[in-house]
C-alpha positions as CSV (number, residue, x, y, z in Angstrom):
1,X,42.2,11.0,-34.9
2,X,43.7,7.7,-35.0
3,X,41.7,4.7,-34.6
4,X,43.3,2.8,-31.6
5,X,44.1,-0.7,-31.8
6,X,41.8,-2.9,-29.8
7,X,43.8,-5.6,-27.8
8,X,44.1,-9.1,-28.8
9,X,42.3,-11.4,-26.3
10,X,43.3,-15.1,-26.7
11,X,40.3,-17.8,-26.7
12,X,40.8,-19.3,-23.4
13,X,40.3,-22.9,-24.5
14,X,43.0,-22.9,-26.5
15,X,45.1,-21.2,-23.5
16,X,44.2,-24.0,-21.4
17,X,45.5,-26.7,-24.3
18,X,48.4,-24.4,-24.8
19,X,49.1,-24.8,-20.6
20,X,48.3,-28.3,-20.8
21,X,50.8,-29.4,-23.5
22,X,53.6,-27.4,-21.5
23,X,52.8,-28.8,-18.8
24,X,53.1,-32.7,-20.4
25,X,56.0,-31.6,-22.0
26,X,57.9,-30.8,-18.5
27,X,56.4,-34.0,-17.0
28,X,58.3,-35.9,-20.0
29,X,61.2,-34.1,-19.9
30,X,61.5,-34.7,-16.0
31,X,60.8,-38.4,-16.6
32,X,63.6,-38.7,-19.6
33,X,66.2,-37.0,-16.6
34,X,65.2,-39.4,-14.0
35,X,65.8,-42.1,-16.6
36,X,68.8,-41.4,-17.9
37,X,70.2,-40.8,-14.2
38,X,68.9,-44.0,-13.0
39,X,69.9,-45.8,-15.8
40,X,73.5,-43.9,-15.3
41,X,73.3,-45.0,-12.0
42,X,72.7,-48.6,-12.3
43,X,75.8,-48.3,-15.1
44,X,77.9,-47.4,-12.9
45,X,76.8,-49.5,-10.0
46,X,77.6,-52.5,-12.6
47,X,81.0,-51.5,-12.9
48,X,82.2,-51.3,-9.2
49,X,79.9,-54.3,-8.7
50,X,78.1,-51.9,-6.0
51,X,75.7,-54.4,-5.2
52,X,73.8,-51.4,-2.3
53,X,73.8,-49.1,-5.1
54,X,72.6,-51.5,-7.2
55,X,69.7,-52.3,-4.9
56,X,68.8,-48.2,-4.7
57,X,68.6,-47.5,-8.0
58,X,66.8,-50.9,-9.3
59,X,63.9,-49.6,-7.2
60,X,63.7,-46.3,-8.0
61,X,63.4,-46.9,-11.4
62,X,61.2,-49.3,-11.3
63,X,58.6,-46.6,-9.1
64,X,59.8,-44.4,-12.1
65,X,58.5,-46.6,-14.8
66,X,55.1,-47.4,-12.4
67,X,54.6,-43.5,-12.4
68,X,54.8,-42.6,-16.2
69,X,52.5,-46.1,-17.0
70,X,50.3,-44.1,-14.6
71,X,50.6,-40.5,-16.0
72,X,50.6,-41.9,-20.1
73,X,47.2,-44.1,-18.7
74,X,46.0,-40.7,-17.1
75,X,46.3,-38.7,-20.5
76,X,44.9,-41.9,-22.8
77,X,42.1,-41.9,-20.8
78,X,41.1,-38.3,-20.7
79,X,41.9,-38.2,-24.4
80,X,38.8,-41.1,-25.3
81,X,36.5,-39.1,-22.4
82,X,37.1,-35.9,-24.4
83,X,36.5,-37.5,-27.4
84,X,33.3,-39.1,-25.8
85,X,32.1,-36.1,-25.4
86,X,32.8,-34.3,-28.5
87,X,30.7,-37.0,-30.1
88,X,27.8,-37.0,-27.8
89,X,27.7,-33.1,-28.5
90,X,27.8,-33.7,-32.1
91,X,25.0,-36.1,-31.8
92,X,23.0,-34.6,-29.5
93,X,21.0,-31.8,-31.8
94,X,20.3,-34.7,-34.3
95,X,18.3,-36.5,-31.1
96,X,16.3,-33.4,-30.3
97,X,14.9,-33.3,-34.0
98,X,14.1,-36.8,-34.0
99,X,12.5,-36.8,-30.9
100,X,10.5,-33.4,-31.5
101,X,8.9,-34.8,-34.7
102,X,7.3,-37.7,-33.0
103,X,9.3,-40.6,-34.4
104,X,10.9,-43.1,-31.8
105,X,14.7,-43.7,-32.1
106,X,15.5,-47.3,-31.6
């Protein structure tokens, strides 16, 4: 009889990471498009000194720029609270053994 090959179950934190990353990944790639195009835009608006065009695009990428200060501030910040954490976990067995053998932790 031949043994049969059990399947290969991924550890789900790392599927999450692996989601999450793809997912950043497509926001940047979106954002570098949107960029480039306003940037193309506002090129081309200079050149047939297309001063309504001009006052379009100008906006837009300025809400552009707000959005991925907002989105990089998003990922900083969840980056230092997951980090927060990690460290909290790591510390918090020490704190049970210090506060089990009677001693005060100042």
């Amino acid at each position: 009889m031949a043994q049969e090959a059990s399947p290969v179950v991924q550890d789900p934190a790392k599927w999450d990471t692996t989601k999450e990353e793809r997912r950043s990944t497509g926001r940047y790639v979106v954002l570098v498009v949107v960029v480039s195009a306003c940037v193309l835009g506002l090129y081309q608006a200079c050149l047939q000194h297309n001063a309504v065009l001009a006052g379009l695009i100008v906006p837009a990428l300025i809400m552009v720029m707000y959005v991925a200060w907002v989105l990089y501030t998003a990922r900083n910040s969840r980056s230092h609270q997951w980090l927060a954490a990690a460290i909290i976990r790591e510390r918090a067995p020490n704190q049970k053994s210090d506060s089990q053998s009677g001693e005060q932790v100042v």
